[in-house]
C-alpha positions in Angstrom: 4.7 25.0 22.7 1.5 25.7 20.5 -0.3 23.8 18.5 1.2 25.5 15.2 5.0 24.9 16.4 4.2 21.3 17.3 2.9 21.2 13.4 5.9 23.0 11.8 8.6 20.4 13.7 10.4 18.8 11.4 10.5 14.8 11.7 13.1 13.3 13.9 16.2 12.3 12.2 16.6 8.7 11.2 19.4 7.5 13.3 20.1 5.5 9.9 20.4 7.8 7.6 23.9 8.9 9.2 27.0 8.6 7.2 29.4 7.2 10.3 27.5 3.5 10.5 28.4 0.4 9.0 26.3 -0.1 6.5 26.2 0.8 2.8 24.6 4.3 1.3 22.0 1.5 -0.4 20.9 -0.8 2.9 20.9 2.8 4.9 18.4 3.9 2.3 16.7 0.6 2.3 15.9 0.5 6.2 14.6 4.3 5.7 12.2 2.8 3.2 11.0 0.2 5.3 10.5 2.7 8.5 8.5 4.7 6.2 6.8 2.1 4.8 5.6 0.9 8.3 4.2 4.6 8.8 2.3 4.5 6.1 0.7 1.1 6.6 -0.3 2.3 9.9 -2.0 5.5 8.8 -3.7 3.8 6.2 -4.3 0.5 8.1 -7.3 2.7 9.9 -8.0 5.3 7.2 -9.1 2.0 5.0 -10.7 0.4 7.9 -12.4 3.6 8.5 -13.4 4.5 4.7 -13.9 1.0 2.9 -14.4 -1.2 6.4 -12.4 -3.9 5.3 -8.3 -4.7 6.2 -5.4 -3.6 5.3 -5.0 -6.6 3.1 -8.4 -7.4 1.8 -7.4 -3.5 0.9 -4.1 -4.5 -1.3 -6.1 -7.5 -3.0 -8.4 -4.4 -4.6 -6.1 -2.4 -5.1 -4.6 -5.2 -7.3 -7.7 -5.9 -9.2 -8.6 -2.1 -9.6 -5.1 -2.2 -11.6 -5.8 -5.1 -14.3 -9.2 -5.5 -17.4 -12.4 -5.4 -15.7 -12.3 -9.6 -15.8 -9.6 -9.9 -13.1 -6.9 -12.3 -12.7 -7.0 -15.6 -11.4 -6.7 -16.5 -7.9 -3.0 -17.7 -8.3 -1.8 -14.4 -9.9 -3.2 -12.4 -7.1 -1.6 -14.6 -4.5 1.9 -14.5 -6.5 1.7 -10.9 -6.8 0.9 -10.1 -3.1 3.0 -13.1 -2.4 0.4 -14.1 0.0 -0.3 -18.2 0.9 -3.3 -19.0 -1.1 -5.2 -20.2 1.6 -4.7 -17.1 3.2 -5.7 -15.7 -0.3 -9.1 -17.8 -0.6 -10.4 -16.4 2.8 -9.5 -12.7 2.3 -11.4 -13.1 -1.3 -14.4 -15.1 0.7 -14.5 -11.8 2.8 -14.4 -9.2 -0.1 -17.2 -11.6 -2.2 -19.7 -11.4 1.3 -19.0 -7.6 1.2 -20.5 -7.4 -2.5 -16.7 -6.4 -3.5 -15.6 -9.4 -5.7 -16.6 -11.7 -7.9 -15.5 -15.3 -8.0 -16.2 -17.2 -11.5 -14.1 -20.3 -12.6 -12.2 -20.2 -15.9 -13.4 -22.2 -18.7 -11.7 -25.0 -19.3 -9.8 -25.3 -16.0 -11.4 -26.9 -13.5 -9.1 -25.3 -10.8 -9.2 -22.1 -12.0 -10.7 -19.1 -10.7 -11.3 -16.0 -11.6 -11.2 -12.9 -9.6 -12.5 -9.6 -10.1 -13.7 -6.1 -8.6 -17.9 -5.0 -8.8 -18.6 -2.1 -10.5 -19.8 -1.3 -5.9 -15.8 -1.5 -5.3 -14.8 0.6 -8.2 -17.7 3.2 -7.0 -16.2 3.3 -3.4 -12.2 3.1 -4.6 -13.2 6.0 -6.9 -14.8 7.9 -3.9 -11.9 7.2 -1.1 -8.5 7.2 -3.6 -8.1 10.7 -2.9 -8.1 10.9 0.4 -6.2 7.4 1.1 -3.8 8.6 -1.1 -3.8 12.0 1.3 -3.1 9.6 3.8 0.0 8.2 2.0 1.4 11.5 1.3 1.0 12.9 4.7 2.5 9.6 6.5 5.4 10.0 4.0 6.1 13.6 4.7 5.6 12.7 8.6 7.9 10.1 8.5 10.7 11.2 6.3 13.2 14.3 6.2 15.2 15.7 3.4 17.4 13.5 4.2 16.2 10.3 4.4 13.8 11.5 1.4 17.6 11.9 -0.1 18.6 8.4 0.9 15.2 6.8 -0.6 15.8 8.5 -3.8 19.4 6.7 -3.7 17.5 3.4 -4.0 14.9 4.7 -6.1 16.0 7.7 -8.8 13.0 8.2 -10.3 11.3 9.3 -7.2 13.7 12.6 -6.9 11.4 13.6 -10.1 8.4 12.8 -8.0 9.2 15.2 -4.9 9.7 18.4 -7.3 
């Protein structure tokens, strides 16, 4: 086989996405997702390691801030929103603030309170590696997912049938 037929395969069928099972049109569709959300987060588990050299989930926690006013949000809204333990939270944003990515200030009038946000250094280098981690999303997508279970996904999400044309 060459190297140009290995490329032009199409991706195994989901065993899934079949009509005969047991399970609903919706949880079918749902376990697709999943499968191809786990191919993604592996491609881009390295990619970001590679690009940004920081994890996966120090990765989601800028991709967060990169999304809200350049003051942040406070530590408990990021941890809510990634639904991550805020321990967990408080060393992942420990990591990100020794990297020169964050900054930590606490909210006025709170004594608790604290205040995340992204350096104008981590909105440089998200600028300079969206496209190609986004490449890297597409291409895991399209790797992982045929017509058909692209069909099935679009079952459980409609607008992303727009998306695909």
């Amino acid at each position: 086989m060459s190297a140009s037929d290995a490329c032009s395969a199409d991706p195994p069928a989901c065993p899934l996405a079949s009509d005969d099972g047991l399970l609903p049109e919706e949880l079918r569709a749902w376990m697709v997702l999943l499968a191809a959300t786990g191919a993604v987060e592996q491609r881009l588990r390295s990619a970001v390691k590679e690009t940004l050299d920081v994890s996966h989930d120090e990765f989601l926690i800028l991709c967060l801030l990169a999304e809200q006013p350049r003051d942040g949000l406070r530590m408990t809204q990021v941890a809510d929103l990634l639904g991550r333990p805020k321990t967990r939270l408080t060393y992942q944003i420990a990591c990100l603030q020794r990297a020169g990515l964050v900054t930590r200030r606490s909210v006025c009038g709170d004594k608790r309170g604290v205040q995340v946000a992204l350096t104008d250094r981590a909105r440089d280098l998200l600028r300079e590696t969206s496209v190609l981690l986004a490449r890297t999303v597409r291409q895991a997508l399209a790797d992982s997912m045929g017509p058909d279970q692209r069909a099935a996904v679009s079952a459980l999400v409609p607008d992303l049938a727009n998306e695909a044309r």
